[in-house]
N, C-alpha and C positions, 0 to 999 in steps of 0.2 A: 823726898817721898819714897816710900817701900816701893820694890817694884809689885807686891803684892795690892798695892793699896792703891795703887794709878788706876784711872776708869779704862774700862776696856777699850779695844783701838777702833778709830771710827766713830766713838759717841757721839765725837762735836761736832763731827761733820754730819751726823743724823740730827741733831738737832737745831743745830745749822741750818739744813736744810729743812724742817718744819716749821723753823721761825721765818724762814723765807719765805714759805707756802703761806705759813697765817699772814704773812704782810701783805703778801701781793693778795692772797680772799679777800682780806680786810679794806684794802685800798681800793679794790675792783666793787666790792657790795658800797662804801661808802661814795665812790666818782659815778656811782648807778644812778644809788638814790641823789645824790644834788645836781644830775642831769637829768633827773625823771620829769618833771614838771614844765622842759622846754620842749616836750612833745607833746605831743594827743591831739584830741579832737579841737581843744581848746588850749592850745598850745602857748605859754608863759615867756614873753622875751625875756631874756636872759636877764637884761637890764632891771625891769621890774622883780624879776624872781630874787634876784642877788637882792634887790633893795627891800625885798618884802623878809626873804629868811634874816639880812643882815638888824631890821628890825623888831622879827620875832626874837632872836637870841639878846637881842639887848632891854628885852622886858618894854620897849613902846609897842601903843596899841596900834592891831593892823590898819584901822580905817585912817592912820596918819601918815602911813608909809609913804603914798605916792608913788605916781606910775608912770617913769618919766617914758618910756614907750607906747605907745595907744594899743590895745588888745580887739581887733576887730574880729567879726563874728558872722559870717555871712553878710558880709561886708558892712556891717553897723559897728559902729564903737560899742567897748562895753564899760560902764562905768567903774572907776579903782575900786568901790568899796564890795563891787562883784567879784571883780577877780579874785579880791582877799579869799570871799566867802567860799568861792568854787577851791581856792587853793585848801584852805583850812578844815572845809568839812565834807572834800570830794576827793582832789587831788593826791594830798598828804597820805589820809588813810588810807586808798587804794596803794597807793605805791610799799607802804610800809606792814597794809597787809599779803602783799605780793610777798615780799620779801621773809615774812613769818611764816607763810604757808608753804613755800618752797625749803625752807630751811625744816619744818617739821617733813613736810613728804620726803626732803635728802636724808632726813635720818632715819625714817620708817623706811624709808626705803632699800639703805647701808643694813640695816639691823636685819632687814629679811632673806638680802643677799645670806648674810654672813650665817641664822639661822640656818637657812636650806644647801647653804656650802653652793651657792648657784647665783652665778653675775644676772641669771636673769630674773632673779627674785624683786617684784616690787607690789608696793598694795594696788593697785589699777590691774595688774595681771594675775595677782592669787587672789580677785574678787575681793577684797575688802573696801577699794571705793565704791562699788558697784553697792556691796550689801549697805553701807550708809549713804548711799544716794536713794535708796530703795527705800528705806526707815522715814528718809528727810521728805522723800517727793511722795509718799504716803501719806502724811501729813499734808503737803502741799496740796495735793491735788483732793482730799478731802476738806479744805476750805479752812482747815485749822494756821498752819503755817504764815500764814499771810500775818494774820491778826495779834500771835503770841509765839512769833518766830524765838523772840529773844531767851523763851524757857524752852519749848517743847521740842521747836526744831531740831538744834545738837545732840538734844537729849535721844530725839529718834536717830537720828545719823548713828548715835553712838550706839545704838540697840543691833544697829543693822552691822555695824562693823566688828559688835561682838559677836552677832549671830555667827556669822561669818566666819571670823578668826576660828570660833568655833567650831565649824564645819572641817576647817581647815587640820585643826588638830586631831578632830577623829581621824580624819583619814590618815593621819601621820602615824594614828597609833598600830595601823595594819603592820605585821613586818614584812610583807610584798609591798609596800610604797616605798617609792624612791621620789627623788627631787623633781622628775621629770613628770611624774606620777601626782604629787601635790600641785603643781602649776599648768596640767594641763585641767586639773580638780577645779582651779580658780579659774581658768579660762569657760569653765562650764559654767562655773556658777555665777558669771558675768550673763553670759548668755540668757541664762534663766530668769535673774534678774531682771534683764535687761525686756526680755519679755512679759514679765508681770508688771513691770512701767508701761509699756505701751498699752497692756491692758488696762493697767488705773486710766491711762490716758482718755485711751476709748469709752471711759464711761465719764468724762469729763464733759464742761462745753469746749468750744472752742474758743471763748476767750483767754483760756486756762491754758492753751497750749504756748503760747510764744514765751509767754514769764520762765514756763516748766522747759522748753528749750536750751533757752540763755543756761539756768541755771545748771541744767545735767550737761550741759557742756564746757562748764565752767566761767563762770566769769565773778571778775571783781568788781565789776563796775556798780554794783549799789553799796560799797564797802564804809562803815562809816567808825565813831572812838569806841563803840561800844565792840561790837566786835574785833575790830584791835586788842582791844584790851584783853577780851575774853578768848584768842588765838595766843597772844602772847603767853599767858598765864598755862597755857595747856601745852605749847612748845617749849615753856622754858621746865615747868616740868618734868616733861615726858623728858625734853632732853637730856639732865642732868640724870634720869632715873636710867637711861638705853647707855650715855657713857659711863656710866659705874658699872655696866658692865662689859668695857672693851676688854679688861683680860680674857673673861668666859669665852668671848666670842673669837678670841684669839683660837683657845684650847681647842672648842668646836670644829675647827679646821682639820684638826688631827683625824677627827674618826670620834664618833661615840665610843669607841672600844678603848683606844687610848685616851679620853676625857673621863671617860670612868677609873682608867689605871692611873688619872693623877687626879683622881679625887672630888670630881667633879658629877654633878647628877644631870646628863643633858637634857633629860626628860621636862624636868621641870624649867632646866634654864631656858629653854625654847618656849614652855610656855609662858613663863613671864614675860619673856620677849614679846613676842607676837601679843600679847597682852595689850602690853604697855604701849608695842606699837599700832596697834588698831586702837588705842584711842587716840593718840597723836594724830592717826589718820582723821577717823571718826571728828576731829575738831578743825582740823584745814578742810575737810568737807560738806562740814554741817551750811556754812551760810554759802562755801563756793562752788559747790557741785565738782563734778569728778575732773580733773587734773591731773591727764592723765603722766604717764613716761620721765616725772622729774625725778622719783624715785627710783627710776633705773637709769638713768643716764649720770645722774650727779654722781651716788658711790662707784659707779663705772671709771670716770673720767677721772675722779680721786688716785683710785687705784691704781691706773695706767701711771698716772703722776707721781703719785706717793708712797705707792707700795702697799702692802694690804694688814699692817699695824691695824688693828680695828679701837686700839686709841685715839687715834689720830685719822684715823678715816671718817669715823663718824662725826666728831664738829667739821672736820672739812667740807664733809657731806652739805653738813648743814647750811654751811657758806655760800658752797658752790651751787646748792638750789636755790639760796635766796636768791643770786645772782643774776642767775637762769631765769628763773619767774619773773623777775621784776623786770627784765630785759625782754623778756616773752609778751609782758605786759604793754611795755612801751613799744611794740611791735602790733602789738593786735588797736592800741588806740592809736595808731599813727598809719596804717593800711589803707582805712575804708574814709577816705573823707566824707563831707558833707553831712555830718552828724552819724556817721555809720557807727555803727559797733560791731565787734568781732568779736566771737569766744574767747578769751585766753587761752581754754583749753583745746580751741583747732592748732591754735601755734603752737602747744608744746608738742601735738599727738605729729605735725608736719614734720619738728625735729626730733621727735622721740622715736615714729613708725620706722623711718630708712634705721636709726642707731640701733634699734632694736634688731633689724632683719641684718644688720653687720655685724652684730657681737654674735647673733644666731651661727651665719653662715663659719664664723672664724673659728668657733664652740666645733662645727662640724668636721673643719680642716688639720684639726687638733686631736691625731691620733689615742685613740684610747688605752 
């Protein structure tokens, strides 16, 4: 081979090491999900879980499985053909929609970083979960949401995450804004948000208020195929549409000044971005309320790992939040026994708050 023709030095051991990365995401998100189901409130012995998925993958029906462990329940047996059902049209989905909606917030979340040139870029803190929790719980708390969740609900979420985005872009278009400038913009606009909820609240009953709780604090726990399906189809979208653009968001890095000197128009590639990423958001929040910090901790943690390629940062992203989530998840139903429930979203904000105020403080010690 030419010495002109040889790849440059170092390729293999960079791709080396991102084939190492995707095995160990891959293997981490898949030992998640086939340990998810031996926790919770209703926790699945091993033995029967092995013998119920070993039967789903072989095309027999669940009610023939058999449960050679007994599943008791505040101390009562529960019959096998229960456990199937809580497995199949409770269990499953939450955990896989755990996993979808962390993998869409890791990448909305990567993409905003990389937009704002700032680690603390994430939709929860430039108010874009805030404005579609605000569109969804509108709906909610006007009696609508309950009855015709399946059409209007996302549909509002996504209203409010575009309002939003949109807010966000105006200010972006002042030339006195800076990054610190747009994120303290969305720390407002949470706020403000955050208090025209507690107003819809206030003109609520009070039966209205526990459901609207759960929900603005996140949880998976009423997660069922249908929403699956309709998460997946909006993160694998969005996904495939945010990584086609890792080079731009490569260039971004440089400076709008030199992204323009090679040819690049930032203006609009931010706003596709942030587009594209508020509805990704918009759809991991329509049915789960706001979750918060996965989209700043997961391209954070990539980055420290993998370097800040925004190729390869962004499906990482995406991995490393489902992982997060789904593990966030099996934490919030494994805490509160006795039928308790927990938000998902108090556990991610428990490990998101402290990561947050340390990339802050390290941002500070980091001479200018």
């Amino acid at each position: 081979m030419a010495e002109d023709e040889r790849p440059p030095r170092g390729t293999g051991r960079v791709r080396s090491g991102l084939g190492r990365s995707a095995a160990i995401l891959l293997g981490a998100l898949g030992l998640t999900l086939l340990l998810s189901p031996l926790v919770g409130t209703v926790g699945t012995p091993p033995a029967d879980w092995f013998r119920f998925l070993g039967a789903a993958l072989t095309g027999r029906s669940p009610d023939a499985w058999g449960c050679p462990v007994p599943v008791f329940v505040d101390g009562s047996p529960v019959p096998c053909a229960v456990v199937a059902q809580v497995l199949l049209t409770s269990r499953i989905p939450e955990m896989l929609l755990a996993a979808l909606v962390g993998a869409g917030l890791g990448l909305a979340g990567g993409t905003l970083q990389g937009v704002f040139r700032n680690p603390l870029g994430d939709p929860y803190l430039l108010g874009v979960s805030s404005g579609a929790a605000l569109g969804a719980a509108s709906l909610y708390l006007l009696g609508i949401g309950a009855a015709i969740a399946g059409v209007y609900l996302p549909l509002a979420a996504f209203v409010g995450a575009l309002g939003t985005a949109a807010l966000v872009l105006l200010a972006a278009r002042s030339p006195r804004a800076t990054t610190e400038t747009l994120l303290l913009t969305g720390v407002a606009l949470s706020a403000f948000f955050g208090a025209i909820i507690a107003l819809l609240i206030s003109l609520r009953p009070q039966a209205a208020l526990l459901p609207l709780t759960f929900w603005i604090l996140g949880n998976l726990g009423g997660a069922d195929w249908f929403q699956v399906e309709l998460v997946l189809a909006g993160v694998l979208v969005g996904g495939v549409l945010l990584s086609a653009f890792g080079r731009e968001l490569n260039v971004l890095q440089l400076g709008d000044e030199n992204a323009r000197g090679l040819g690049l128009s930032p203006a609009s590639v931010k706003r596709r971005l942030i587009l594209i990423s508020s509805v990704v958001t918009a759809v991991c929040v329509a049915f789960n309320g706001i979750i918060g910090f996965v989209g700043l901790v997961s391209p954070h943690v990539v980055r420290r790992l993998q370097g800040p390629d925004y190729r390869s940062l962004l499906p990482f992203s995406a991995l490393f939040g489902a992982v997060f989530l789904v593990l966030a998840d099996d934490l919030a139903e494994s805490l509160l026994g006795g039928g308790g429930l927990l938000p998902v979203g108090v556990v991610t904000s428990f490990a998101g708050a402290p990561f947050f105020l340390w990339v802050l403080y390290r941002r500070r010690r980091v001479p200018s």
